[in-house]
C-alpha positions as a printed Julia matrix, in Angstrom:
129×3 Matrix{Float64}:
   3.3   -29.42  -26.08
   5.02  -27.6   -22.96
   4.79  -23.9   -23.18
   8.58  -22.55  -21.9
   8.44  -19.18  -20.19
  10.75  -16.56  -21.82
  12.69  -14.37  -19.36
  11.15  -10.62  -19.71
  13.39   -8.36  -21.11
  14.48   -5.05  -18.81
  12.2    -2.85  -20.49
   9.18   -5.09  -20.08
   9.76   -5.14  -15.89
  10.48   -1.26  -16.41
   7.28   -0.76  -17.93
   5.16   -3.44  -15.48
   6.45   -1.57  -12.1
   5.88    1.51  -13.63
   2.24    0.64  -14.37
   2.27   -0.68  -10.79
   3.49    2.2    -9.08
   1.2     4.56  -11.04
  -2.1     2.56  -10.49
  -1.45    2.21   -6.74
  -0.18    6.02   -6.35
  -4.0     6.62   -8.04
  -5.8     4.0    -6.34
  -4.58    5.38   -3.37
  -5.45    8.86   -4.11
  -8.7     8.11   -5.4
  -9.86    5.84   -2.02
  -8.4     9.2     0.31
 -10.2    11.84   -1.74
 -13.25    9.64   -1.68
 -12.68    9.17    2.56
 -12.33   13.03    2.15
 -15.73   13.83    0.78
 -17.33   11.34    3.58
 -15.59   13.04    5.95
 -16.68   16.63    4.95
 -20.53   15.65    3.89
 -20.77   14.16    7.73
 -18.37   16.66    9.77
 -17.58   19.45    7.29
 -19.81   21.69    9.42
 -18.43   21.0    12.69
 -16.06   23.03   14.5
 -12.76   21.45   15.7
 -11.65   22.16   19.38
  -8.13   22.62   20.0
  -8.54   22.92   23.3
  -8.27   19.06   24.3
  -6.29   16.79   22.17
  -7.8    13.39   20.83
  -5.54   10.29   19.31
  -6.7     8.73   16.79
  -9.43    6.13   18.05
  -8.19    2.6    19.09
  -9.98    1.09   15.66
  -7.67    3.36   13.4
  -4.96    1.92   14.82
  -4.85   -1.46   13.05
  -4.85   -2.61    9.94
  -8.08   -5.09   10.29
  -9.6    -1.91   11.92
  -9.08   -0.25    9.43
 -10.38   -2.38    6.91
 -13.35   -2.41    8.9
 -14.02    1.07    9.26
 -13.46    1.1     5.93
 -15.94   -1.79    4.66
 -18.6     0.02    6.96
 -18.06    3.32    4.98
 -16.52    5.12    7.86
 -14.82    8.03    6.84
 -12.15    8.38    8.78
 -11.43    4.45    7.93
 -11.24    4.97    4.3
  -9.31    7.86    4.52
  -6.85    5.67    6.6
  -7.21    2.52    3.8
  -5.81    4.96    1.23
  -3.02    5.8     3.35
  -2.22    2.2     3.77
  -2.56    1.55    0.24
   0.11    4.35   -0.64
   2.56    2.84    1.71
   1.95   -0.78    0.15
   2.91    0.2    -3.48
   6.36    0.47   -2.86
   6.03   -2.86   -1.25
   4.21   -4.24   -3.68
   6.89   -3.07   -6.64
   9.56   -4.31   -4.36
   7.67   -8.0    -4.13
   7.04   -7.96   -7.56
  10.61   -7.05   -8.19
  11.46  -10.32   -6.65
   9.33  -12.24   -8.83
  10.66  -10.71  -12.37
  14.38  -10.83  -11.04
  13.24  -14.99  -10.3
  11.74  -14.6   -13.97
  14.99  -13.49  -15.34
  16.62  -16.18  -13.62
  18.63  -13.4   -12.01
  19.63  -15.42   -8.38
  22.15  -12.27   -7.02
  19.11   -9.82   -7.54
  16.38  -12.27   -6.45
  18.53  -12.56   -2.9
  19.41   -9.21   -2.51
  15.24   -8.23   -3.03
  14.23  -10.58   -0.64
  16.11   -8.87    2.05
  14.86   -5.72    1.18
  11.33   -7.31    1.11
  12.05   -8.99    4.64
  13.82   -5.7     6.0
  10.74   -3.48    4.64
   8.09   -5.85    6.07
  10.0    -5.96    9.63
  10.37   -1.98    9.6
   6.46   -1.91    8.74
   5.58   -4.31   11.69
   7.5    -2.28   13.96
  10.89   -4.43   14.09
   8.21   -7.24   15.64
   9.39   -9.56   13.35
């Protein structure tokens, strides 16, 4: 016997991207403050010079160099993954947003997300896209 989906209710998607926001706000937080301890057991006795100024190093300044920096334990890397994982929960809620709205066989919503989703993934690529 087919199994039919029912539609989730208003409350139900309230209470999923609330869950979702919260666990990637913490996730986030938690993979930062863990970069943050790295970074102070391996440089917290170094002293910064101001003198000269240094970017950020050209393998912080991509995402698959990031995730490599951070898969090698690199401070500085997972410091940066958390960062990127903060900016991708609002992404993610507004991705997921498209799939409830699709759920709730809600078309006017489910078109109006996807351009937000397009709009915020262009702005995030640097208008690339």
């Amino acid at each position: 016997m087919p199994q039919t989906h029912r539609p989730w209710t208003d409350e139900q998607v309230e209470q999923i991207v609330g869950n979702l926001l919260r666990t990637g706000v913490i996730v986030a937080a938690l993979v930062v403050l863990v970069g943050g301890v790295l970074y102070l057991v391996r440089h917290g006795a170094t002293s910064p010079d101001y003198q000269v100024f240094r970017g950020e190093p050209a393998d912080l300044r991509s995402v698959s160099g990031i995730v490599t920096d951070a898969l090698s334990l690199r401070s500085r890397g997972v410091i940066q993954l958390g960062l990127l994982l903060l900016i991708a929960t609002p992404v993610a809620r507004v991705a997921f947003s498209v799939f409830a709205f699709a759920r709730q066989h809600d078309r006017p919503y489910v078109l109006v997300t996807l351009i937000v989703l397009a709009l915020l993934i262009s702005s995030l690529a640097g208008g690339r896209l």
